[in-house]
N, C-alpha and C positions, 0 to 999 in steps of 0.2 A: 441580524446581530442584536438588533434592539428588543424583537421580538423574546430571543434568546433569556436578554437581562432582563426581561419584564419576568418574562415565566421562574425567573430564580428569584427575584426580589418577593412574587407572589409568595413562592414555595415557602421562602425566608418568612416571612410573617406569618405566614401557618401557619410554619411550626415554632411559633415564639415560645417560649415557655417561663417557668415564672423567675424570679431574679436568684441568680448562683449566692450562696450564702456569702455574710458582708466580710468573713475572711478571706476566700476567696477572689472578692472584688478588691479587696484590697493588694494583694497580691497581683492581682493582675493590672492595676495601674504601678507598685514596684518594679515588674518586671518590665512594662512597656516605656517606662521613664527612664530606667538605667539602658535600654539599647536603642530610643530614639535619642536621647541626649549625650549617649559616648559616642554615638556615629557623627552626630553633629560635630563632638567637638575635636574627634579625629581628621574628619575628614575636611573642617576648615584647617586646623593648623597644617598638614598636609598639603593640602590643595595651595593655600598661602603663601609657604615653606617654598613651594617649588615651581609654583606657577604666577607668585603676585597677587595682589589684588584680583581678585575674577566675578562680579558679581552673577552673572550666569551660572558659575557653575556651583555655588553656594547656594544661591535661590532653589537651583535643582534638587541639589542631594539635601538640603533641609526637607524639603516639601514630600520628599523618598523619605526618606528617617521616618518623617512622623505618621505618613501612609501606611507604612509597614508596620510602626510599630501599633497603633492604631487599631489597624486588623486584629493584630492579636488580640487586644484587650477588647473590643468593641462588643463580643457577645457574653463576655463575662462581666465587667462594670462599666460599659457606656462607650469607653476607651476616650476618655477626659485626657491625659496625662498632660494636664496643664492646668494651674487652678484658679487659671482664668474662667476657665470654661468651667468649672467645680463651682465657682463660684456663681457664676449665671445661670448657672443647672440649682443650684441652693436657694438661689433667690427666687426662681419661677417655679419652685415644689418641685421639682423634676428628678432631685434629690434631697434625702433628709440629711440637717444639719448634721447631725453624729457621723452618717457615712461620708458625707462631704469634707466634713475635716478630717479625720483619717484618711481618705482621698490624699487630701494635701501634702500631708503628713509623708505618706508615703511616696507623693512623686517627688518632695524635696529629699528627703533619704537617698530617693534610687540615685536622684540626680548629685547628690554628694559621693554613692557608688561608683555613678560614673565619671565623676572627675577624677577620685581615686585611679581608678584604674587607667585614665589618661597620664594621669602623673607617672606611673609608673610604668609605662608602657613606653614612650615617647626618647627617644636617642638624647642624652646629652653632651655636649664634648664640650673644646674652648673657644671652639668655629661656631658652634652653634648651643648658645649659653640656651638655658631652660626659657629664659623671658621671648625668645623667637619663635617657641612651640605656643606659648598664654596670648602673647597680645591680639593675636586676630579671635581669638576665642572670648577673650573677658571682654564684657559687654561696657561700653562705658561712655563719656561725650567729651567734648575739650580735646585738652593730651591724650585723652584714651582714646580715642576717635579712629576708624581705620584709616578716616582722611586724613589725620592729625600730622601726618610728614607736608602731603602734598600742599594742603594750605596755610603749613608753615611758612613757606616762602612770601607770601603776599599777607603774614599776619591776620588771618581768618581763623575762624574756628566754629564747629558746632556746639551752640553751646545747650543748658541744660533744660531753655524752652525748647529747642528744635527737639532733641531727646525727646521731650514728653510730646508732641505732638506727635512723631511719626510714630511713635511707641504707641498709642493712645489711637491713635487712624487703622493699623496694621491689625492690633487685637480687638479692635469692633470688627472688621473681615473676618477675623479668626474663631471669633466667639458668636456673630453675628449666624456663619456658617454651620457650628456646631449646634447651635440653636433652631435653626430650619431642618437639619437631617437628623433629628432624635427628637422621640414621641415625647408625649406629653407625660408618659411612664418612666422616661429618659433612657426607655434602650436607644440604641441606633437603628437607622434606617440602613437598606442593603447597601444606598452607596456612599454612604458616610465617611470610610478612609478616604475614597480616589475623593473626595469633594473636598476634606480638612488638609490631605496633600497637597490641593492648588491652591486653597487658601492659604499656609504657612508659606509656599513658595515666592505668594505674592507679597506677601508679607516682609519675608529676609531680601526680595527684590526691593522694597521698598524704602528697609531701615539699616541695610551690612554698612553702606557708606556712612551714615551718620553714628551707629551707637554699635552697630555689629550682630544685630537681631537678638533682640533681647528675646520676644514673643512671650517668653515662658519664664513666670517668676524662678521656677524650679532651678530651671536650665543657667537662668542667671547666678542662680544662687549659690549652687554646686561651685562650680570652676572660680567663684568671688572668693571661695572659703578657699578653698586649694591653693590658691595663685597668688594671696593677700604678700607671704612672705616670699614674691620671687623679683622682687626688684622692680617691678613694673613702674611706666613712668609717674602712674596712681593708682594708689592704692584703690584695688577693687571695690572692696567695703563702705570707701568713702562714696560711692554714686551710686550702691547698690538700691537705694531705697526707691530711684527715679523708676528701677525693672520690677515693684513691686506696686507703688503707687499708681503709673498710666496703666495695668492690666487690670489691676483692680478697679478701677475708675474706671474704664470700658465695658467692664463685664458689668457693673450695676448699672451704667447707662442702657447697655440691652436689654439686664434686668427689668428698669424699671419701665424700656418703651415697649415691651411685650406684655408685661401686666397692666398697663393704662391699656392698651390694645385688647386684651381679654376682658376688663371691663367696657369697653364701650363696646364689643362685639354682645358683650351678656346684657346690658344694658337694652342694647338695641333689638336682642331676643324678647326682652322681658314686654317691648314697646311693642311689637308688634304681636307676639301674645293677647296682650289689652286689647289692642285694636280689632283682634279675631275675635275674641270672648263678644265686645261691645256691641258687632257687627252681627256674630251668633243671636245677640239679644235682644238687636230689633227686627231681626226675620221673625224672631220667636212672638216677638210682640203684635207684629203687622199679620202672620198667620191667626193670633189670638183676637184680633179685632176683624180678622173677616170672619174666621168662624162666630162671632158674637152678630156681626151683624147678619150672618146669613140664621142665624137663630131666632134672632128676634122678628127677621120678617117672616120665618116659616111660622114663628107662635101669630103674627100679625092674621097670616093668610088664616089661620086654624079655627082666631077668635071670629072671624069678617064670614067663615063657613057656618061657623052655628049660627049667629046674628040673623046671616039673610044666605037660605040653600041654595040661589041662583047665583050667588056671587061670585061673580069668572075674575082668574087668577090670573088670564093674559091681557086683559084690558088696559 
C-alpha cells in the first residue's frame, strides 16, 4: 500500500507542470470555499439541530469538508481556501502578493456564497425560529459560546482571551501543516488534502466548545454577515475581528519562523562553503611548497653535479 502511494506521489511530481493561469486559480479557491464552508455550515447546524452538542462528530466532518474540498483545488491554486494559509504562503514567496489577495478575495466571496445558500436552504417555522439553525455555526466567545448555556449555570464563561488563544494554537497546526506539504513553488505535495483534513479536524476538536471553530477568516466571515440581523444572543460582527486577528497573527508567526529558518539554513551553507574554499587553499598551498622544495633541491643536486663529477646524490 505504501509502496502503492509512493509510486503515485513519484508519478504526481513528474508530471508537475507549470501554474494554471491566475484566473483560473482564482476560481478554484471560489469554488473550493463555497463547498467546504456550506458543508461546514450545514452540516454543524444539523448535526447540532438534532443530536446536541457533538464535538466528535464536527471535528470529523470539518476536517471531510476541507479534504475534499482541498483536493479539488490543490492542483489548480495550491488549494489555500483559507487566507490563513494565503497569507503564510505570501509571506514565505510561495505566492505573489497580487495572487494572494485575490486568493482572499475570493475565498471570502465563496464563503458569503455559502452562507447564502445556508440561509436559504435551512427550514424555518415557529418551533424552530432561524437563530436555532445560526448559533452553533456563528463563531463567537462569551454568550456566543457553544458552552455559553452550560456554564451559565455556575457563572463562567469563555471569554475573548481563551478565544484568541485556541484560535491562535489551532491555526499554527493548520498553517503550520500547510506549510510542510507545499513546495517552495507553493504547489502541493501528493498528500496535502488527507494531511490539512487531520489538521482542521484537530483543530475544530480543539476550539467547537470555546468559539465554535473559527479556523478560517472566510468561514467566519460569511455566516457573521448573514446571521448579524437574526436575533442572535450577539451580534456576530461585534467579535468578528477576534476570527480575523488570531489567524492572522498565526500565519505571520510561521511566516516569520520559516524565514529566520531559511536564513540560518543559507547562512550556515554560505559558512561551510568558506570553510571548503579555505581548506581547498591550503592543500593548494602545502602541494605548492613541496613542489618548491622539491625544486630547489633538484636545482641544489644539479649545481653540486657540475661543481664536483663524483658527487653522489645518496650520501
Amino acid at each position: 500500500m505504501n509502496n502503492t502511494l509512493q509510486n503515485k506521489c513519484s508519478n504526481d511530481e513528474q508530471k508537475a507542470s507549470a501554474p494554471a493561469p491566475l484566473i483560473f486559480r482564482i476560481f478554484a479557491e471560489f469554488i473550493a470555499s463555497v463547498f467546504a464552508i456550506f458543508t461546514i455550515y450545514t452540516f454543524s447546524s444539523v448535526v447540532t439541530a438534532m443530536y446536541g452538542v457533538n464535538v466528535l462528530l464536527i471535528a470529523a466532518g470539518t476536517g471531510l469538508a476541507y479534504a475534499a474540498a482541498i483536493s479539488i483545488a490543490a492542483k489548480v491554486s495550491g488549494g489555500h481556501v483559507n487566507p490563513a494559509v494565503t497569507i503564510a504562503s505570501m509571506l514565505t514567496g510561495r505566492t505573489s502578493y497580487i495572487s494572494g489577495i485575490l486568493y482572499i478575495i475570493a475565498q471570502v466571496l465563496g464563503a458569503l456564497v455559502a452562507a447564502s445558500i445556508t440561509v436559504f436552504i435551512l427550514p424555518q417555522t415557529k418551533m424552530v425560529p432561524e437563530k436555532t439553525w445560526f448559533a452553533p455555526v456563528v463563531n463567537g466567545f462569551e454568550s456566543a459560546s457553544i458552552s455559553a448555556n452550560q456554564l451559565k449555570s455556575v457563572n463562567a464563561s469563555f471569554g475573548v482571551i481563551s478565544a484568541l488563544i485556541v484560535e491562535i494554537i489551532a491555526v499554527l497546526i493548520i498553517v503550520a501543516t500547510a506549510m510542510t506539504y507545499t513546495r517552495e513553488d507553493g504547489s502541493a505535495k501528493c498528500t496535502y488534502a488527507a494531511h490539512m483534513g487531520i489538521a482542521y479536524s484537530v483543530g475544530a476538536f480543539i476550539t467547537y466548545q470555546i468559539t465554535g471553530s473559527g479556523l478560517n477568516p472566510a468561514r467566519s466571515t460569511g455566516i457573521a454577515i448573514l446571521a448579524q440581523s437574526k436575533k442572535l444572543a450577539t451580534a456576530p460582527l461585534s467579535q468578528l475581528w477576534v476570527f480575523w486577528i488570531a489567524p492572522v497573527f498565526a500565519a505571520a508567526l510561521v511566516g516569520f519562523v520559516m524565514l529566520i529558518s531559511k536564513l540560518v539554513r543559507s547562512s550556515s551553507k554560505d559558512s561551510n562553503s568558506v570553510k571548503e574554499s579555505n581548506n581547498a587553499g591550503d592543500l593548494s598551498s602545502d602541494d605548492s611548497s613541496k613542489n618548491t622544495s622539491v625544486s630547489s633541491e633538484e636545482s641544489e643536486n644539479s649545481e653540486n653535479k657540475e661543481v664536483n663529477p663524483f658527487y653522489n646524490e645518496d650520501k
